[in-house]
C-alpha positions in Angstrom: 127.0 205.1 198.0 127.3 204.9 202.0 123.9 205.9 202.5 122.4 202.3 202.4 119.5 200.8 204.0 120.6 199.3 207.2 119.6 195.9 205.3 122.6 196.5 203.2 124.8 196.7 205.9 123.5 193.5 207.8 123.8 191.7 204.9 127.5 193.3 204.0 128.5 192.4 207.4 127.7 188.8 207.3 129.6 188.6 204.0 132.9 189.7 205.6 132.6 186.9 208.1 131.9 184.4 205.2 135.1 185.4 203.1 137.0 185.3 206.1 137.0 181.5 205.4 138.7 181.8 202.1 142.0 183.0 203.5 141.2 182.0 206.7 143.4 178.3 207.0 146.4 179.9 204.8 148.3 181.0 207.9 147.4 177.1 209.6 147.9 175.2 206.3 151.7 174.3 207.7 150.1 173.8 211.0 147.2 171.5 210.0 149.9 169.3 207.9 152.3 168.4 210.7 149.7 167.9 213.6 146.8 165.8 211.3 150.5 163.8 209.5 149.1 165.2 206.2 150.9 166.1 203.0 150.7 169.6 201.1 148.6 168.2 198.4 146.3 166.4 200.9 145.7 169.7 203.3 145.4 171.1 199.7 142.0 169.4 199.3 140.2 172.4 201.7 140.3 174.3 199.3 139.5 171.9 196.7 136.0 170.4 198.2 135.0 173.6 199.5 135.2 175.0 195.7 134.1 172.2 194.1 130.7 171.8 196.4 130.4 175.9 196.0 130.7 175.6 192.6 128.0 172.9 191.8 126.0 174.5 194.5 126.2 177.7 192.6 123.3 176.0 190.2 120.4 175.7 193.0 120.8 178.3 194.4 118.7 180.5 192.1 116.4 178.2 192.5 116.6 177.6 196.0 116.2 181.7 196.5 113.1 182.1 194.2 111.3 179.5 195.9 111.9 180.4 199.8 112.9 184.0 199.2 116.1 185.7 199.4 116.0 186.4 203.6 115.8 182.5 204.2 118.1 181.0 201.6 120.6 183.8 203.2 119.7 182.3 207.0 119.9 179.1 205.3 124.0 179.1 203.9 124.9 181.2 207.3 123.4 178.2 209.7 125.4 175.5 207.7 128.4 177.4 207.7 128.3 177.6 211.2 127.9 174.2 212.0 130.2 172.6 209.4 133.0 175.3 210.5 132.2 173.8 214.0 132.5 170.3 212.7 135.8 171.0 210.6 137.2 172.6 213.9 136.2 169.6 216.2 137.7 167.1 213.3 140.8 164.5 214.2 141.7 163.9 210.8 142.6 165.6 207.5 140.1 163.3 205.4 137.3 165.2 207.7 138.5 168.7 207.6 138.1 167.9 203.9 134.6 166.6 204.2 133.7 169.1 206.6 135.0 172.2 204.5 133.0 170.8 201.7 129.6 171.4 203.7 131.2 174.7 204.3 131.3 175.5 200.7 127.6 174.4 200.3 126.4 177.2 203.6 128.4 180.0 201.5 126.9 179.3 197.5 123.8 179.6 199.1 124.9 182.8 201.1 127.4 184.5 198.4 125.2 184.2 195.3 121.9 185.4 197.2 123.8 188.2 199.3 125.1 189.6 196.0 121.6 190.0 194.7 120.0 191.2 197.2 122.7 194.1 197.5 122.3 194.5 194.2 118.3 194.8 194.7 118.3 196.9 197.9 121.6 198.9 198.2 120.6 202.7 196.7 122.5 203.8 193.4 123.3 202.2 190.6 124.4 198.6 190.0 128.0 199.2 189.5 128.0 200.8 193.2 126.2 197.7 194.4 128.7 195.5 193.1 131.6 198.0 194.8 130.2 197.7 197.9 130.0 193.4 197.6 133.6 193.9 196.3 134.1 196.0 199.7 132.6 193.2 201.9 134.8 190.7 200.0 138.1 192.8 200.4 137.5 193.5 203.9 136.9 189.7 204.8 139.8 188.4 202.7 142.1 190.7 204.0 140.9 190.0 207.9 140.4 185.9 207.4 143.9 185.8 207.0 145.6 187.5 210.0 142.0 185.9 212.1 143.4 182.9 211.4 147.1 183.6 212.3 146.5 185.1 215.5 143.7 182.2 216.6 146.2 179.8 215.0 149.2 180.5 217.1 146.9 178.8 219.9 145.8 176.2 217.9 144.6 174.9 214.2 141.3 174.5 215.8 140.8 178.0 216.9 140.3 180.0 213.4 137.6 177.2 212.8 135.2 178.3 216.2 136.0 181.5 215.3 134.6 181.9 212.3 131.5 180.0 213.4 131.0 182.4 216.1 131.3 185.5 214.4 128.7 183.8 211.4 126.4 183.3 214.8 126.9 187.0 215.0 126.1 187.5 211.6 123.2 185.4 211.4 121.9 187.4 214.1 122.4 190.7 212.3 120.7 189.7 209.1 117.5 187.8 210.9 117.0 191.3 212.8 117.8 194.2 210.4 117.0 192.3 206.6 112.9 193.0 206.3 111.1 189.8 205.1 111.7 189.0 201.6 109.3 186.8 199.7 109.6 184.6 196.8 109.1 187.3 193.5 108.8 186.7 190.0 109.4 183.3 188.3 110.1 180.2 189.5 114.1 179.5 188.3 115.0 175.7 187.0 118.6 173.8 186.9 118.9 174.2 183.5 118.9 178.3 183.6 122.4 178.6 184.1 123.1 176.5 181.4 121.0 178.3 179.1 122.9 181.5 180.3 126.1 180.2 179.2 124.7 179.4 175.7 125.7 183.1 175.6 129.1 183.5 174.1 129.9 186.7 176.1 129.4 185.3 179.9 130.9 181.3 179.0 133.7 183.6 177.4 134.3 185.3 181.0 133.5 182.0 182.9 136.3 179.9 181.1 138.4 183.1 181.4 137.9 183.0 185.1 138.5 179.3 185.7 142.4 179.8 184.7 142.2 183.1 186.7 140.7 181.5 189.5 143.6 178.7 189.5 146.3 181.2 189.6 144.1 182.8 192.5 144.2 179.5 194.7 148.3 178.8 193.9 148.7 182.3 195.4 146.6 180.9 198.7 147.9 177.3 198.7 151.1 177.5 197.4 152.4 180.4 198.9 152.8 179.3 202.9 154.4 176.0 201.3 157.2 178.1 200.0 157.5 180.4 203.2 159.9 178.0 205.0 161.0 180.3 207.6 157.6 181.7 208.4 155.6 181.1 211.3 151.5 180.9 211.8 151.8 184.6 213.0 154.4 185.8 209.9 152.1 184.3 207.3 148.9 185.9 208.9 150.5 189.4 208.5 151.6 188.6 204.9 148.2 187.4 203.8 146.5 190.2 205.5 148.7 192.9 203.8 147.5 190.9 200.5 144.0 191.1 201.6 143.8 194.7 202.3 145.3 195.3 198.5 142.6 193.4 197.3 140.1 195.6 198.9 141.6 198.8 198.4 142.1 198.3 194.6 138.5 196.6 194.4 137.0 199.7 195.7 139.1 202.7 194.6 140.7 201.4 191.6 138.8 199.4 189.5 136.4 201.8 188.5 139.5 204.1 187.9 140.6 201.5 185.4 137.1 200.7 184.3 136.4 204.5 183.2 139.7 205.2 181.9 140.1 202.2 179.3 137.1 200.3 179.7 136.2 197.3 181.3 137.5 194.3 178.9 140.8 196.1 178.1 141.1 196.6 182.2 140.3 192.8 182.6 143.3 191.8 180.2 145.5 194.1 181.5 145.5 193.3 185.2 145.4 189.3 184.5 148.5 189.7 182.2 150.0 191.7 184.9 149.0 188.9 187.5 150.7 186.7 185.2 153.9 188.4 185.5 153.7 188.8 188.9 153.2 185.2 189.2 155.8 184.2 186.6 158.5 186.4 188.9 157.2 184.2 191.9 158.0 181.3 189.9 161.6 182.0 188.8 162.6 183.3 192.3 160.5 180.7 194.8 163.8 180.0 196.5 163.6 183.5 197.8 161.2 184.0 200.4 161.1 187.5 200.8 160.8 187.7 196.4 157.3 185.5 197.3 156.3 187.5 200.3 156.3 190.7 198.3 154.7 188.8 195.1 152.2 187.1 197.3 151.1 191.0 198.6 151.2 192.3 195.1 148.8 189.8 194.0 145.8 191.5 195.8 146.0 194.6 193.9 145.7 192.3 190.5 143.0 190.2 192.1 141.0 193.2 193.5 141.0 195.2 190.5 140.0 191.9 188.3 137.4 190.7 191.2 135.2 194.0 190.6 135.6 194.3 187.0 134.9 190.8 185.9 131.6 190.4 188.4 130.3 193.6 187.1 131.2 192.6 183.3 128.8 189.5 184.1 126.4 190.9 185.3 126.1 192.8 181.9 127.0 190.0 179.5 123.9 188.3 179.2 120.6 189.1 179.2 119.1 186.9 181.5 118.7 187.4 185.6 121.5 188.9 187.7 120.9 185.8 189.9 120.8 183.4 187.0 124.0 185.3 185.7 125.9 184.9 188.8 125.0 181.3 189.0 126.3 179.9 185.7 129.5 182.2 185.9 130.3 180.5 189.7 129.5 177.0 189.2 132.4 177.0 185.6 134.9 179.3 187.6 134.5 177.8 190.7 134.5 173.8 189.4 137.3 174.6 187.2 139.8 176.4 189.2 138.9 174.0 192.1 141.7 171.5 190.6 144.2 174.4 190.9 145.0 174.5 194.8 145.6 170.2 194.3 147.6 170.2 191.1 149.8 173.5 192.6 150.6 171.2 195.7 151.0 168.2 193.9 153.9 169.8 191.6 155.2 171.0 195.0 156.1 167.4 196.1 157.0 166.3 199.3 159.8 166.9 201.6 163.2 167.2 200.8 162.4 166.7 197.2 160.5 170.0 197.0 160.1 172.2 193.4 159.3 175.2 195.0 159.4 177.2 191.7 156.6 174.6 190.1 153.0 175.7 191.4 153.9 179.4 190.9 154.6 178.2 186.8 151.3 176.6 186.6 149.8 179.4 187.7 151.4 181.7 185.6 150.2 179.6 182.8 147.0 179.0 183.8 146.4 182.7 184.2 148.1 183.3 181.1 145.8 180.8 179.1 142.7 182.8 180.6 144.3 186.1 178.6 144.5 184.2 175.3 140.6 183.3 176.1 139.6 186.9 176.7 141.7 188.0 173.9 140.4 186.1 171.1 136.9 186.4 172.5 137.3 190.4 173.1 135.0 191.4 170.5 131.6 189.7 171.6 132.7 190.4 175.3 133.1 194.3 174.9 129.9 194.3 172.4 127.6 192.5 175.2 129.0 195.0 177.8 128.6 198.2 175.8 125.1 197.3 175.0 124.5 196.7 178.4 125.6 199.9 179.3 123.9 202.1 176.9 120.5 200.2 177.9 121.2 201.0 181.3 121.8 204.8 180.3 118.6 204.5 178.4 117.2 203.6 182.0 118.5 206.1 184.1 117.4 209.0 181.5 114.0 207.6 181.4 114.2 208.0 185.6 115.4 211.3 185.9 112.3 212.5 183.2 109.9 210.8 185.2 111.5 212.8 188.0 111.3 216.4 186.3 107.5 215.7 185.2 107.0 215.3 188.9 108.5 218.2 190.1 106.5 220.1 187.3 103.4 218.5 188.2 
């Protein structure tokens, strides 16, 4: 699996540096609401825009990629993250943070969807090692973004923000020089493709699963500095950064563990009802900081796991183009669980009338509501996938024959 083309890595590289913006403003999120006079709820709307934007982005992307090509769409999302993480950086004001974060969102749909694909196209092995490798990238940036942003963030709120666009500078670099030209191939995609896709019970089944997961995912990364009172910018860098190295660990070593040893929809229940009570603990003890420091690090190993085996499950669940998969999965999850981060917050109040213990119940019951979706849906879900992956074993035994006649030959 480490023997990849050096395109791979390029590519792999520059998606570290764009999920280092996810967890990137967690450890400034205090910081950003005392110097811009802004309210938890209102700082909550980074994450909001830049979800929202992603999300509905999610749909041209496919059709962006098949009309320039892969190399360029990529070139494309890594340029306008750099200048509207510039821009959000260089902002006086909450309300252009917001705005600016929301152009962010639109640089990394363009760069997240396509960079997934064309791993999955030019990474050697199989599909599922691919994804392990995207999942790698992911882990690696999450986990990094987070202590980034604390340790440029004890300097100032601005800091994290140039840093990122630097380092994207860097990557942009990387993947102009080392990824080989990559023309428009096979047909044209429309706007309505991902809809069509989700006409197919299996993958809408996993994208409404994953909006409630995804909400429980954000009130883990908004709520959870909110409820660190004694924490500083440096304290809640180190905390988030022990989260994000779970979540790359367990996305790379466990989940196909897991996966093998009780199959993939069983392992995607499992972990999100295990996220749930992890979150449900977070909600009864919130007065307790060090109870949500250690529930807030626990979470990566839940999200990790789930992370690699619901993206691979999509990519099997339909039969329709990995790109056009990935697209209609991210703009439902994405759009939907953008209203988690706000409501969390909002629940949270404002000072001294604070209910610490209510974003972490929301997002034990949002997760919670995705398991009842998964579980009442398991039988088309775990059909689709073990189709998929006898049609893929069909695949590889038709390779290795065509190998052994040419050896004979």
């Amino acid at each position: 699996m480490l023997k990849q083309p050096r395109a791979v890595w390029a590519v792999a590289f520059a998606c570290v540096i764009a999920f280092m913006g996810i967890g990137l403003v967690d450890p400034i999120l205090k910081s950003i609401a005392e110097q811009l006079d802004a309210t938890p709820s209102q700082v909550s709307l980074m994450f909001t825009s830049y979800m929202a934007i992603m999300g509905v982005a999610m749909l041209v992307t496919g059709v962006v990629s098949s009309r320039i090509g892969p190399k360029r769409t990529l070139l494309s999302g890594l340029v306008l993250i750099i200048v509207f993480a510039a821009l959000a950086g260089s902002s006086d004001s909450v309300g252009a943070v917001v705005g600016f974060r929301a152009g962010w969102g639109l640089g990394n749909a363009l760069f997240v969807a396509t960079a997934l694909a064309t791993i999955v196209m030019s990474a050697r092995g199989s599909t599922a090692q691919a994804i392990i490798l995207f999942e790698a990238a992911l882990g690696i940036g999450i986990a990094s973004g987070p202590l980034i942003g604390g340790l440029l963030g004890e300097q100032s709120w601005r800091a994290p923000f140039f840093g990122v666009s630097v380092l994207m500078l860097v990557a942009l670099v990387a993947t102009a020089v080392f990824l080989p030209s990559t023309p428009p191939t096979g047909r044209r995609t429309s706007l309505a493709d991902p809809f069509r896709a989700l006409r197919h019970k299996p993958l809408l089944l996993l994208a409404i699963t994953a909006i409630f997961y995804n909400i429980g995912f954000f009130t883990i990364l908004a709520a959870g500095p909110f409820a660190l009172p004694g924490a500083g910018i440096i304290e809640i860098g180190w905390i988030y950064f022990g989260w994000g190295v779970l979540v790359a660990l367990v996305s790379v070593v466990v989940a196909p563990l897991v996966q093998r040893a009780i199959g993939t929809t069983q392992a995607i229940l499992v972990t999100l009802a295990l996220f749930t009570a992890d979150l449900a603990v977070m909600a009864v003890w919130a007065d307790h900081p060090t109870v949500v420091a250690v529930g807030i690090i626990a979470s990566g190993a839940f999200i990790g796991n789930n992370n690699t085996l619901i993206t691979e499950a999509v990519m099997g669940a339909a039969p329709v183009e990995r790109p056009v998969a990935s697209a209609a999965y991210s703009f439902v999850r994405f759009c939907g669980g953008a209203v988690g981060p706000y409501v969390a917050l909002k629940l949270f109040g404002l000072p001294p009338h604070e209910h610490v213990h209510a974003p972490f119940v929301f997002g034990a019951a949002s997760v919670l509501v995705g398991v009842v979706v998964l579980a009442l849906g398991f039988r088309p879900v775990a059909a689709a996938l073990a189709a998929h992956h006898a049609a893929q074993g069909h695949e590889r035994e038709d390779e290795a024959e065509a190998v052994l006649v040419g050896d004979l030959d």
